[in-house]
VMD Tcl script that builds the backbone (N, CA, C; Angstrom):
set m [mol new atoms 306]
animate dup $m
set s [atomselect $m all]
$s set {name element resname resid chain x y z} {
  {N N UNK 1 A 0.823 -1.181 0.000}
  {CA C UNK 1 A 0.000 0.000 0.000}
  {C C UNK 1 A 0.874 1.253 0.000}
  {N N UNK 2 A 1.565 1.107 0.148}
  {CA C UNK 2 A 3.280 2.370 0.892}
  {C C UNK 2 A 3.331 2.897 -0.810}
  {N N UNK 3 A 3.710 1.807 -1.296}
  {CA C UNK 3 A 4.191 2.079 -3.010}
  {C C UNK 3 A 3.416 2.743 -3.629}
  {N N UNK 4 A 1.995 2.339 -3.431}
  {CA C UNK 4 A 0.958 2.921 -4.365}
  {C C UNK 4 A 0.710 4.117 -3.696}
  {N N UNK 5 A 0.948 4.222 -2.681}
  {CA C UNK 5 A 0.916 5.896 -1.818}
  {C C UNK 5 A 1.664 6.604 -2.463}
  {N N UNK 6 A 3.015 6.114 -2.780}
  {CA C UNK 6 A 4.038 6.703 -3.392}
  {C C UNK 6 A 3.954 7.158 -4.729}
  {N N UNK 7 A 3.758 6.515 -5.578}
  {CA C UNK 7 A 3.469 6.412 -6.988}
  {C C UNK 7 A 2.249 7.600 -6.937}
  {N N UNK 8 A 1.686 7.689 -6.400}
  {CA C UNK 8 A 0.559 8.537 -6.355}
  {C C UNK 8 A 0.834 10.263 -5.943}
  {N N UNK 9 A 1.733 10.440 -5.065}
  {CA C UNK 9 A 2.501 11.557 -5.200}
  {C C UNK 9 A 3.326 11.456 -5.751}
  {N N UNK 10 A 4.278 11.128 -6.263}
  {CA C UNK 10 A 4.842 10.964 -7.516}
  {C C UNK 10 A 4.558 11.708 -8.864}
  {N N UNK 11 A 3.179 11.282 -9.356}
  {CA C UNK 11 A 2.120 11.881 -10.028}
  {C C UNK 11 A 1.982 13.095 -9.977}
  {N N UNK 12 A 1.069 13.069 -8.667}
  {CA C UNK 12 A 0.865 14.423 -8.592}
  {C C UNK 12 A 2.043 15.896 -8.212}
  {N N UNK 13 A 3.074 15.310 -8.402}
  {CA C UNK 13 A 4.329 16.475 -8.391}
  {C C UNK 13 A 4.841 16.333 -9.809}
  {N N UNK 14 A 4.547 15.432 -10.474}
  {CA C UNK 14 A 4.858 15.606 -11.848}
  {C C UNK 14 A 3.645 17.059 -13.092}
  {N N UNK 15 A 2.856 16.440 -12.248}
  {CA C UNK 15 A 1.371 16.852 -12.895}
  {C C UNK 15 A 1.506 18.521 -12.183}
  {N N UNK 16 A 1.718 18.909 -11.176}
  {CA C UNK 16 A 2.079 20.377 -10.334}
  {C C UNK 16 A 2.953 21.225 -11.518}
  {N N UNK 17 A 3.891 20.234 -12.003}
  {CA C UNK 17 A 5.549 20.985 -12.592}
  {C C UNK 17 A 5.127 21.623 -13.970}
  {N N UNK 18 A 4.030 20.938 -14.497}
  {CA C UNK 18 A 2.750 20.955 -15.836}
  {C C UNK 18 A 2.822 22.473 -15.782}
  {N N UNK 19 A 3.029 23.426 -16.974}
  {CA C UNK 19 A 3.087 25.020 -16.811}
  {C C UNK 19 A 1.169 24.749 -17.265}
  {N N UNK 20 A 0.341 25.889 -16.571}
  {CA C UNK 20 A -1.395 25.807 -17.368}
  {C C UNK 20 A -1.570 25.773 -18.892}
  {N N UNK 21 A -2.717 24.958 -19.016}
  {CA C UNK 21 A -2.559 24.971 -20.528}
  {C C UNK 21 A -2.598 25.939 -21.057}
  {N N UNK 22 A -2.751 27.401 -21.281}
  {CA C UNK 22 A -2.289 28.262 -22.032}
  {C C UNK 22 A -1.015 29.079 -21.943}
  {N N UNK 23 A -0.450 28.539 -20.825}
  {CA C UNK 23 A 1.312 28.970 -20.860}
  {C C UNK 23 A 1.721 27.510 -21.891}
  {N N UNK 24 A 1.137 26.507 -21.601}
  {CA C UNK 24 A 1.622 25.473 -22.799}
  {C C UNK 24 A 1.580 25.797 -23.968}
  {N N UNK 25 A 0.520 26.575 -24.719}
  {CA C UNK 25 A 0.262 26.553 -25.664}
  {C C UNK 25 A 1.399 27.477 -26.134}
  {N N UNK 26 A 1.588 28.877 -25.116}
  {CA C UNK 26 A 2.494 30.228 -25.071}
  {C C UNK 26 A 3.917 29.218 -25.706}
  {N N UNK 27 A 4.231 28.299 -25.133}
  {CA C UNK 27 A 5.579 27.371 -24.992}
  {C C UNK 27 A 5.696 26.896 -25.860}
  {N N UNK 28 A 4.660 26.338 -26.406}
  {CA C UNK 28 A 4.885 25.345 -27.818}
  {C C UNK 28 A 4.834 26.000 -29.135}
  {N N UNK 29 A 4.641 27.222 -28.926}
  {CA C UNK 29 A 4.748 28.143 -29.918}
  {C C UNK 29 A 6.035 28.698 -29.851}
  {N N UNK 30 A 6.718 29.103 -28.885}
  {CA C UNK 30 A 7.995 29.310 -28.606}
  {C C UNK 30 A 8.939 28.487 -29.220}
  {N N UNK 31 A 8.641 27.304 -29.208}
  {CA C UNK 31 A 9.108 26.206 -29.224}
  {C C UNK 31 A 9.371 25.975 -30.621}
  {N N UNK 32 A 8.103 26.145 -31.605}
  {CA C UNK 32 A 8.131 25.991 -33.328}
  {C C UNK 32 A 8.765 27.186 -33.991}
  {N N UNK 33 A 8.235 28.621 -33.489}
  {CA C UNK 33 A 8.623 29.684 -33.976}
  {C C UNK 33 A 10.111 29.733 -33.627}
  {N N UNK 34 A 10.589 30.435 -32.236}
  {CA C UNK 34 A 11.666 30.722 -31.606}
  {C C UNK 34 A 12.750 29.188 -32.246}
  {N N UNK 35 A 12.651 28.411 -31.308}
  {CA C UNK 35 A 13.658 27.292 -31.597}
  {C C UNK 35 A 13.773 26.803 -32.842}
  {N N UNK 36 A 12.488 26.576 -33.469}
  {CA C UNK 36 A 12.896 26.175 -34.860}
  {C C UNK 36 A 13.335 26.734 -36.000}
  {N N UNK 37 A 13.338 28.275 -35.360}
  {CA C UNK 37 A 14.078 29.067 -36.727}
  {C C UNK 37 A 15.404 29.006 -36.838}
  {N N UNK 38 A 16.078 28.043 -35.475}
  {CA C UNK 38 A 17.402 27.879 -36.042}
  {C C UNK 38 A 17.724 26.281 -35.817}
  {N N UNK 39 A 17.177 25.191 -35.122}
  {CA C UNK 39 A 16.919 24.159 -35.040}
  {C C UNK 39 A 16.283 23.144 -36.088}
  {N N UNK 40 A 15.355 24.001 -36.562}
  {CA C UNK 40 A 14.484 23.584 -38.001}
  {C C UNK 40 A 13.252 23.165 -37.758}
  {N N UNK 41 A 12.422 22.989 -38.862}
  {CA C UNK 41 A 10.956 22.211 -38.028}
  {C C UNK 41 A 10.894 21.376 -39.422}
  {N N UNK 42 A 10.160 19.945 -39.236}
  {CA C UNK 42 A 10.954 19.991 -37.779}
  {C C UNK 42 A 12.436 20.156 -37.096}
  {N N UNK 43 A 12.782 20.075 -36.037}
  {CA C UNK 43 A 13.875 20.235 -35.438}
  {C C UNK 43 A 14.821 19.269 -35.880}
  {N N UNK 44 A 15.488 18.944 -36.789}
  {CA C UNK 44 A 16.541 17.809 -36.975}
  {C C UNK 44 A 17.537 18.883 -37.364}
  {N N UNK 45 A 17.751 19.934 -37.251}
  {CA C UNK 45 A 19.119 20.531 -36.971}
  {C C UNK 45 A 18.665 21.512 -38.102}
  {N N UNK 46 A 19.457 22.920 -37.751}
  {CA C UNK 46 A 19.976 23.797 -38.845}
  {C C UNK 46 A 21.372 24.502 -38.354}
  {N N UNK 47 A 20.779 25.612 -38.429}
  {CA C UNK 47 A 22.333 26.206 -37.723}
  {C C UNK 47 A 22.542 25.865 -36.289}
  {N N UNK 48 A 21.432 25.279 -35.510}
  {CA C UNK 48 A 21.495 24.699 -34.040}
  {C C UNK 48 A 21.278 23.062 -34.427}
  {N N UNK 49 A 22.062 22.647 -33.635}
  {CA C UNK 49 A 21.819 20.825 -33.819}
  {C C UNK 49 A 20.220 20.180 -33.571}
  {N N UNK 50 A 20.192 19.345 -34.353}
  {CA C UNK 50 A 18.867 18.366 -34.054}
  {C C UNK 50 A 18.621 18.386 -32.662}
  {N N UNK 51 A 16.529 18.529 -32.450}
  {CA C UNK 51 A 16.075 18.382 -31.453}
  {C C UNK 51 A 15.317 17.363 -30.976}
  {N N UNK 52 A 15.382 16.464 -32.184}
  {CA C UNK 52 A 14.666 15.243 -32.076}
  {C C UNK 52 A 15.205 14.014 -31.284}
  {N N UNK 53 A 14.303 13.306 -30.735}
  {CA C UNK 53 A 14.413 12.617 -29.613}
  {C C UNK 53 A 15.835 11.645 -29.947}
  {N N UNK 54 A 15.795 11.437 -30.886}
  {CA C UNK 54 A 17.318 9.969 -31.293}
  {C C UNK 54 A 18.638 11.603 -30.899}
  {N N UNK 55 A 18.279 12.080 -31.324}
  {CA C UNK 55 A 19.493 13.236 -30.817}
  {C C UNK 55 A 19.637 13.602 -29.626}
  {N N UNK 56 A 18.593 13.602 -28.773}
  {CA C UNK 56 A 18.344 14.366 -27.653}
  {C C UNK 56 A 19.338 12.869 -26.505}
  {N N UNK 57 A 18.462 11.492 -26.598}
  {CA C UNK 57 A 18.820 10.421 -26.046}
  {C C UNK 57 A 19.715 10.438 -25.216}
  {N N UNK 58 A 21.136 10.424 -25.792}
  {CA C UNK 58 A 22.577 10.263 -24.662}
  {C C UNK 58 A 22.832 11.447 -24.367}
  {N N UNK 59 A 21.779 12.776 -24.140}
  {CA C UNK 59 A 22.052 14.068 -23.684}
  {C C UNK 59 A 21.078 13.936 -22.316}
  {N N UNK 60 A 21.219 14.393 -20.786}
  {CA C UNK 60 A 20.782 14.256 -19.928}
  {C C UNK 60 A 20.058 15.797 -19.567}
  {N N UNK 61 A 19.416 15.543 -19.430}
  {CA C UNK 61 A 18.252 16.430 -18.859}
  {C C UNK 61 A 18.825 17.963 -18.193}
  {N N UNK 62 A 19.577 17.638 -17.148}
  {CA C UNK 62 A 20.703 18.586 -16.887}
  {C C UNK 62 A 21.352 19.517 -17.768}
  {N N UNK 63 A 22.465 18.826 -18.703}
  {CA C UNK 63 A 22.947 19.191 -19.803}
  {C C UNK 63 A 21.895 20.186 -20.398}
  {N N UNK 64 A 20.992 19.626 -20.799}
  {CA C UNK 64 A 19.405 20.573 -21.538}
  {C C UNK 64 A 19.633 21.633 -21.274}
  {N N UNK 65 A 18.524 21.589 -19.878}
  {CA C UNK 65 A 18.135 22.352 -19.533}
  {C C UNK 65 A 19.136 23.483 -18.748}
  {N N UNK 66 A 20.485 23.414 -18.491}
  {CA C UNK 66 A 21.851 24.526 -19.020}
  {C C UNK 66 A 21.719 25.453 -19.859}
  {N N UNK 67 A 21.816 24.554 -20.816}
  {CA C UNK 67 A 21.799 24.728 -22.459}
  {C C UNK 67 A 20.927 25.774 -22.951}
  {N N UNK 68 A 19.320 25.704 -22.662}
  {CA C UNK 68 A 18.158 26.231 -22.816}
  {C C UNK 68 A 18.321 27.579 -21.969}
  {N N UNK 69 A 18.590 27.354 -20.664}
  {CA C UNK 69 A 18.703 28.514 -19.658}
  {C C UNK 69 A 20.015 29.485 -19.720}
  {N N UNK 70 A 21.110 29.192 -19.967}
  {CA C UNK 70 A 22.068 29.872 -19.699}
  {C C UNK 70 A 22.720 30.107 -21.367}
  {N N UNK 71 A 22.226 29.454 -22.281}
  {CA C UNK 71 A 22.645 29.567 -23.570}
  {C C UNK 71 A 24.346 29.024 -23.776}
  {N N UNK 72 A 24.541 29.099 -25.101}
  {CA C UNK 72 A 26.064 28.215 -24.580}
  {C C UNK 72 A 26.819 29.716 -25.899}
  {N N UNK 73 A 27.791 29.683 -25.091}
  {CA C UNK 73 A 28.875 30.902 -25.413}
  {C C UNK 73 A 29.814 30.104 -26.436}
  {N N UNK 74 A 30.114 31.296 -27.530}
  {CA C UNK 74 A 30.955 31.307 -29.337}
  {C C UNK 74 A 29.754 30.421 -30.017}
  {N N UNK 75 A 28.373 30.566 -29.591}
  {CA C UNK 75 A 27.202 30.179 -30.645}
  {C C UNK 75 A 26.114 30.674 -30.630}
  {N N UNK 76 A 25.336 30.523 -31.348}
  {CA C UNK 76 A 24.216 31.710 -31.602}
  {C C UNK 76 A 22.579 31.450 -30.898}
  {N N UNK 77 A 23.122 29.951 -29.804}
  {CA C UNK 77 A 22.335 29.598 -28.873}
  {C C UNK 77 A 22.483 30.677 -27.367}
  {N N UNK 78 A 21.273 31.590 -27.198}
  {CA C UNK 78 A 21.004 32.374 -26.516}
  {C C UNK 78 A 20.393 32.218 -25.351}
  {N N UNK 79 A 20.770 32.752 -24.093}
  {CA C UNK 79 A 20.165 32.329 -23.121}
  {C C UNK 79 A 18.526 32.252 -22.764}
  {N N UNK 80 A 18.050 31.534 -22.357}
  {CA C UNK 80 A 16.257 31.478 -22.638}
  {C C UNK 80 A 15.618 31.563 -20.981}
  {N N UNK 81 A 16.679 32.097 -19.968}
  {CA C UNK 81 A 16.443 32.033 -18.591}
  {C C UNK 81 A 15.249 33.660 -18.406}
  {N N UNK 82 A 15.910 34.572 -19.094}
  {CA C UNK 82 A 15.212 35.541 -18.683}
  {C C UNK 82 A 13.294 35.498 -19.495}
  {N N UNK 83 A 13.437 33.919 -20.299}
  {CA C UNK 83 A 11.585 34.007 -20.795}
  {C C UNK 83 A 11.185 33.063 -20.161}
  {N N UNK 84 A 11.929 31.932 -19.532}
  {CA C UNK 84 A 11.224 30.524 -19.269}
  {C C UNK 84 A 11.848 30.116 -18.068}
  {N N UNK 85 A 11.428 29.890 -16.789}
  {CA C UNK 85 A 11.553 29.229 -15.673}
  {C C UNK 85 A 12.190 28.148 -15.845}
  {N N UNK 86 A 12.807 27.522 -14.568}
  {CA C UNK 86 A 13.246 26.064 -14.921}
  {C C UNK 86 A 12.161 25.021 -15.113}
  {N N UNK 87 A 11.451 25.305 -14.570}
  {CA C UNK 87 A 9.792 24.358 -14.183}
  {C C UNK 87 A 9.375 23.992 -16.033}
  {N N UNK 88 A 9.158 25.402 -16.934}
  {CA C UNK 88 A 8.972 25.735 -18.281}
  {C C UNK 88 A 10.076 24.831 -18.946}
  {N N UNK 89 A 11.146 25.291 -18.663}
  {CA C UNK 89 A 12.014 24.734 -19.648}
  {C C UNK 89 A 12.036 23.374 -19.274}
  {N N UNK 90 A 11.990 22.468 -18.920}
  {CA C UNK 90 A 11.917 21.011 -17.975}
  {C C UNK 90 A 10.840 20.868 -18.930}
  {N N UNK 91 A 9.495 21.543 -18.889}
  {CA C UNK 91 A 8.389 20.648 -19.614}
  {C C UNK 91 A 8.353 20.518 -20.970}
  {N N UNK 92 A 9.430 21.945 -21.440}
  {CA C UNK 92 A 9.713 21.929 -23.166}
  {C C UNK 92 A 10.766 20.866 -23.523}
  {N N UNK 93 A 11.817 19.992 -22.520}
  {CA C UNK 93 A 12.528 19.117 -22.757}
  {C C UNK 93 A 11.850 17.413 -22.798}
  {N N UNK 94 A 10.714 17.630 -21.960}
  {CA C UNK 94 A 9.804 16.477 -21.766}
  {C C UNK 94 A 9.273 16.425 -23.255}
  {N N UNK 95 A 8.922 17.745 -23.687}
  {CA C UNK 95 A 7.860 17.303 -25.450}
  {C C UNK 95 A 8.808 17.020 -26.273}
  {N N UNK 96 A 10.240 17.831 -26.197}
  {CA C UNK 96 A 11.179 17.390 -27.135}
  {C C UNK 96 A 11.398 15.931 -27.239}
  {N N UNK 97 A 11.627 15.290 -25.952}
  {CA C UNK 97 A 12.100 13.954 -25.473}
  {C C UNK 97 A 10.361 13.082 -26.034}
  {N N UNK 98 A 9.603 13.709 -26.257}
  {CA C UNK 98 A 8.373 12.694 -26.608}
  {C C UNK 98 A 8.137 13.244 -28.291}
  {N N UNK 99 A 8.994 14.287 -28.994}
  {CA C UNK 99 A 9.098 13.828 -30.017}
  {C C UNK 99 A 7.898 15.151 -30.965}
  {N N UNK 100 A 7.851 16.204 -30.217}
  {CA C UNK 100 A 7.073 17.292 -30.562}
  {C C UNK 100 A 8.196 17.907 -31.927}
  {N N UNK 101 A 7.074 18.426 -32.523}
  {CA C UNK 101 A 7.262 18.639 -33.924}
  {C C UNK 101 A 7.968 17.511 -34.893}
  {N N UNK 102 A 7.467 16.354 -34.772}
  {CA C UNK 102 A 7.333 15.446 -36.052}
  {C C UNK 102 A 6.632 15.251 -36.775}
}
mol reanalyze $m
mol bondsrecalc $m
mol representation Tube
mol addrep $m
């Protein structure tokens, strides 16, 4: 019974981290417009590397969400901390990782 207690908040702190559906929608537009004008749409790379999930794979969540927030310096990947929370950017790595914009 302990487990299924567990599993059950579990859930519901996953489901909390969820930005409302119209900051989702705000995000996933971010996401096609913003990212893919240099990522591509879909995202399999342009002047920024592929965002699709076989690319994303042996990259850890961490790494990402760095990446997304603090932008990475001598490239034209820009920091995205001052539009998107960590909570935000975490849920835009979850759709990437499930394969948004294919």
């Amino acid at each position: 019974m302990r487990f299924v207690w567990l599993i059950a908040l579990l859930c519901n702190v996953a489901v909390a981290d969820a930005p409302n559906p119209q900051r989702q929608q705000e995000l996933l537009n971010m996401l096609k417009h913003d990212c893919g004008s240099c990522h591509g749409l879909p995202p399999k790379g342009g002047l920024g590397p592929s965002l699709m999930p076989e690319a994303l794979a042996g990259k850890s969540d961490e790494l990402l969400l760095d990446a997304i927030q603090k932008g990475r310096a001598g490239t034209a990947m820009p920091p995205w901390q001052p539009f998107l929370n960590v909570e935000e950017t975490a849920w835009l790595i979850r759709q990437l990782r499930q394969g948004f914009g294919q």
